[in-house]
N, C-alpha and C positions, 0 to 999 in steps of 0.2 A: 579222552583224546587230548593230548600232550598240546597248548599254543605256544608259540614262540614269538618276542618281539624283543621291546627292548625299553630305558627308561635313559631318560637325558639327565645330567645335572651340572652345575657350575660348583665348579670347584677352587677353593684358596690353598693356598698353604703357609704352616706357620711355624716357624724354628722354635722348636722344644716347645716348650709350653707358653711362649708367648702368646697374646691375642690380637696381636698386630699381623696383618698378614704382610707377606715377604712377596720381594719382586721374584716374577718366575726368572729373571734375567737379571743379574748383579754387573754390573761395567766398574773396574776397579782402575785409576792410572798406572798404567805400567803390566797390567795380569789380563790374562783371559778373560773372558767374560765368563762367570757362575752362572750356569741354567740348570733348572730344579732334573728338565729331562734329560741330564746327564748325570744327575746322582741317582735320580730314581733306575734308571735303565740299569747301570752299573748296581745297583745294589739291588736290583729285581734278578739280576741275570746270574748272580750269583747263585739263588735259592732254586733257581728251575731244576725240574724233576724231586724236589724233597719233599714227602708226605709228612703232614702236620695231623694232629690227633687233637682237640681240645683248641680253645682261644691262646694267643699270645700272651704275655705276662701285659699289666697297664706299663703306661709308660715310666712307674716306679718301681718297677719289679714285680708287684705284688699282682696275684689270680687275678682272673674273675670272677665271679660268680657264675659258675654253669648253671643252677639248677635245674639239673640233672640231665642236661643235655652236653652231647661229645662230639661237634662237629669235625668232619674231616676236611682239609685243604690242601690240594696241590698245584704249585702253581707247576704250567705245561709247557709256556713259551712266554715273551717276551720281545719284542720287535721293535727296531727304532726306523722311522724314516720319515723323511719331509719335515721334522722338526717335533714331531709325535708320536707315539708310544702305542702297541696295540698288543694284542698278549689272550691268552685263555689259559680256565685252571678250574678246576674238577672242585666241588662242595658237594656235601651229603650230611647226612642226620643218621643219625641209629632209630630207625621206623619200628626197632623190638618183632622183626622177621625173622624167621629161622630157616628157609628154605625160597629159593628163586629156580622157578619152571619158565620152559620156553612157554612163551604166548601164540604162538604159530603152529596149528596143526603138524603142519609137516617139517616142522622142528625136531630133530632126533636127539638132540642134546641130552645130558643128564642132568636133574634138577642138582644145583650148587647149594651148598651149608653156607648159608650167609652169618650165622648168629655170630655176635656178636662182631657183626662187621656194617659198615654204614655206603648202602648205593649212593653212586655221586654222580653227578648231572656234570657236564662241561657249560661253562660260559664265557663267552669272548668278552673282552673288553676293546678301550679306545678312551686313550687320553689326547684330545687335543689341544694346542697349547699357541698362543700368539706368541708375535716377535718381539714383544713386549708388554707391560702392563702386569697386574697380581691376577688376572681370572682367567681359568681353562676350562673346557667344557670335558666331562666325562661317559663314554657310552657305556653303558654294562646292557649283557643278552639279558632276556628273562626268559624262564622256562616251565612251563607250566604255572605260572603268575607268581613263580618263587624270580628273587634278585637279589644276592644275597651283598649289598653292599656297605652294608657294615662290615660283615668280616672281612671285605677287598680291604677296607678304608684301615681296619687291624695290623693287617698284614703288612701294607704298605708302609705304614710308620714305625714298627716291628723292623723290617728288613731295612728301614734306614736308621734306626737305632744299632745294630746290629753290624751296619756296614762301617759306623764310626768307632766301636770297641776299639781301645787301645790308643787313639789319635785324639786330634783338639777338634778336628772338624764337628759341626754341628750336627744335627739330625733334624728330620721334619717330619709332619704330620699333615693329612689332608685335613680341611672339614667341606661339608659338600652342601649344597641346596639343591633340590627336584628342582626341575625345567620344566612347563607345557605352557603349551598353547593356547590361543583362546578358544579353540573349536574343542577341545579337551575338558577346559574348565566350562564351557557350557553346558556338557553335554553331560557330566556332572553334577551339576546345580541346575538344572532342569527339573523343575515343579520342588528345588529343593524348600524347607520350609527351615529358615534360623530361629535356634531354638535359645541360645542367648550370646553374647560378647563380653568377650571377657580380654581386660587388659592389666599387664602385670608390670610392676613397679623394676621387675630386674627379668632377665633372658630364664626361661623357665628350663627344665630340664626336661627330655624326652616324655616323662611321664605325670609331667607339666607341673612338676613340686620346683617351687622357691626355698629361697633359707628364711629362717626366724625373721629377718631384718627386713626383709620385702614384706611387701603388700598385694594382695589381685581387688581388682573391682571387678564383679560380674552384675551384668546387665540384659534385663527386656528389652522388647526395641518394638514400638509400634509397627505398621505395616509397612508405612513410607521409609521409614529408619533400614527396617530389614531390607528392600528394596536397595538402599543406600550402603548399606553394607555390604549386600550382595559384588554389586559394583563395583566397589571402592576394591575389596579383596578380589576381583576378576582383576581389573586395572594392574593392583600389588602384586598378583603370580606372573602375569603373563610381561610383565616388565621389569620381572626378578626385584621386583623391592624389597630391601629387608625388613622382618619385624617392627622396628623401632619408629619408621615412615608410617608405614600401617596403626603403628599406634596410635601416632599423632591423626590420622586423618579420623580413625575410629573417635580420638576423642573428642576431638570437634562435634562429630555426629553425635556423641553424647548428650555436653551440651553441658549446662550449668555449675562448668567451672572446671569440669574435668578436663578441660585441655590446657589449665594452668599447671596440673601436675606433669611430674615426670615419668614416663611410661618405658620402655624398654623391649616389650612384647606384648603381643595382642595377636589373638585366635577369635574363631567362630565356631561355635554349636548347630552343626545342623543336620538336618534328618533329610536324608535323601529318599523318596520311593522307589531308587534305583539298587541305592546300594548301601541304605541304612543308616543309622546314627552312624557322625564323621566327626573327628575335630581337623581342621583345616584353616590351614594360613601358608605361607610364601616355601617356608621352612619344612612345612607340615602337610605333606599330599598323601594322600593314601595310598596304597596300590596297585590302584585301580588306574591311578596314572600313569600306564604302562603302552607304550606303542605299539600295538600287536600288528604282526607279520600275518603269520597264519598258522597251519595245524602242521608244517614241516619245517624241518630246521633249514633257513634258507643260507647259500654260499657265500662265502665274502662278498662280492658284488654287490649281491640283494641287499645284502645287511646293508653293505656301504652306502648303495643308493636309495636304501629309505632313509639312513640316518641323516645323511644331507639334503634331502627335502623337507625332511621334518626341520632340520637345523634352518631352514629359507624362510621359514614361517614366522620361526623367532627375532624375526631384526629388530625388536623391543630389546632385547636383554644384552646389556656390556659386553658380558662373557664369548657372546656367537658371535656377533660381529667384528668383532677385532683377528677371529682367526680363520685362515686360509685353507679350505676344505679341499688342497689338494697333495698329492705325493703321502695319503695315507700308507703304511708300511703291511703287507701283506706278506701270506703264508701262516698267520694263524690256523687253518683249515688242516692244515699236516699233520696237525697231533689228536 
């Protein structure tokens, strides 16, 4: 049985490869004012209806690495209104099927030669965006506990790369952090047990490798510690604290000198009874962090008004409270 929900995050944006994040709003003397959801929209709207076969090139040109995977992408729509962006577009995988039959009795259809073609799921998005300030909160569907927002996050930087060919204008790139709750992270670290803390000398990479020049300290943590830890990262998600905050608090809790150093990032090991070994921190949610609707795909509406109750909950994080949960742009639902 297929669920459906949805997953929150706050999102930056950053010109080329800078690591400075950029105002979503630029006020110039004498020009318009520069907002990011008018380059994005314009060079989203561009690509609608084009199927994509494989990842984008990086932002240098150069592959990715598929191993051995060939996702497909299309984005389906694209909508602007009230100052925010809302859009759906089709993902899929090559699952190595050869044949799709009706699932309904009384389905008279003929089974379809899929091989060498890849089912694709639709998922809505929703970028919302303040009247100011560098954070916007981003919704993406999830569909059967897939979310695939990495590749959204490809694409998007892809089609503003793309929208600049030939001209001096810039280009931009998202990067994004999960959002929840604290009834979220509770209910996830329920009877969770830390299994150790670990804090790194520079921002790790997804698969939590540093360069030669860094350093990680990993550590045990008595009961009270873990307890303290526990905490301290409930506090850090649900208040969208970056890594480098959480360090510092982490290494206080350490203790004996470690919070003289300089830290960058910091995660926790912990072993949940619910949903297993996790690494988790601010950056770092698992999937399980997902807002689940129910077992049917629910109407604009629905979606709209769980997302903005969930978004009521969050009045800890910069990101949601600066922006105005109304004049969302509909008709996503048509395609």
């Amino acid at each position: 049985m297929t669920t459906y929900g949805f997953r929150l995050f706050r999102f930056t944006v950053h010109q080329g490869q800078k690591r400075k994040e950029q105002d979503l709003v630029v006020h110039e003397d004498g020009k318009a004012p520069w907002r990011y959801v008018d380059h994005l929209h314009s060079a989203a709207a561009a690509r609608e209806g084009t199927s994509n076969s494989g990842h984008p090139p990086k932002p240098d040109g150069s592959p990715y690495k598929s191993y051995g995977e060939s996702p497909v992408f299309e984005l389906r729509k694209v909508i602007r209104g009230g100052g925010h962006l809302a859009g759906a577009f089709r993902f899929g995988r090559d699952g190595g099927h050869e044949w799709a039959y009706p699932i309904k009795a009384d389905d008279d259809r003929d089974p379809v030669d899929i091989e060498g073609m890849a089912p694709a799921r639709r998922y809505r998005f929703a970028m919302l965006f303040p009247d100011s300030g560098n954070e916007g909160v981003l919704m993406l569907e999830s569909v059967g506990g897939a979310c695939p927002y990495q590749s959204f996050m490809r694409w998007v930087r892809y089609w503003s790369q793309q929208a600049t060919v030939g001209t001096d204008d810039a280009w931009y790139r998202m990067k994004v952090t999960p959002i929840a709750d604290k009834d979220q992270v509770d209910e996830f670290l329920k009877g969770a047990r830390v299994d150790e803390l670990v804090l790194s000398s520079e921002k790790a990479s997804r698969s939590r490798r540093i360069s030669e020049k860094g350093f990680k300290l990993t550590t045990k943590l008595d009961a009270s510690s873990k307890r303290a830890a526990l905490s301290k990262l409930t506090t850090a998600i649900t208040a969208g604290k970056p890594e480098d905050e959480l360090a510092d608090d982490f290494a206080k809790l350490v203790g004996g000198g470690v919070d003289a150093l300089d830290f960058e990032d910091a995660w926790l090991h912990v072993d949940s009874p619910t949903f297993g070994s996790q690494t988790i921190s601010p950056s770092r949610l698992p999937e399980v962090f997902t807002y689940r609707i129910g077992t049917e795909r629910p109407d604009e509406d629905v979606l709209h008004q769980e997302v903005k109750s969930r978004l009521r909950k969050l009045d800890k994080v910069p990101a949601v409270t600066t922006i105005k949960h109304t004049g969302w742009p509909t008709g996503v639902d048509d395609v």
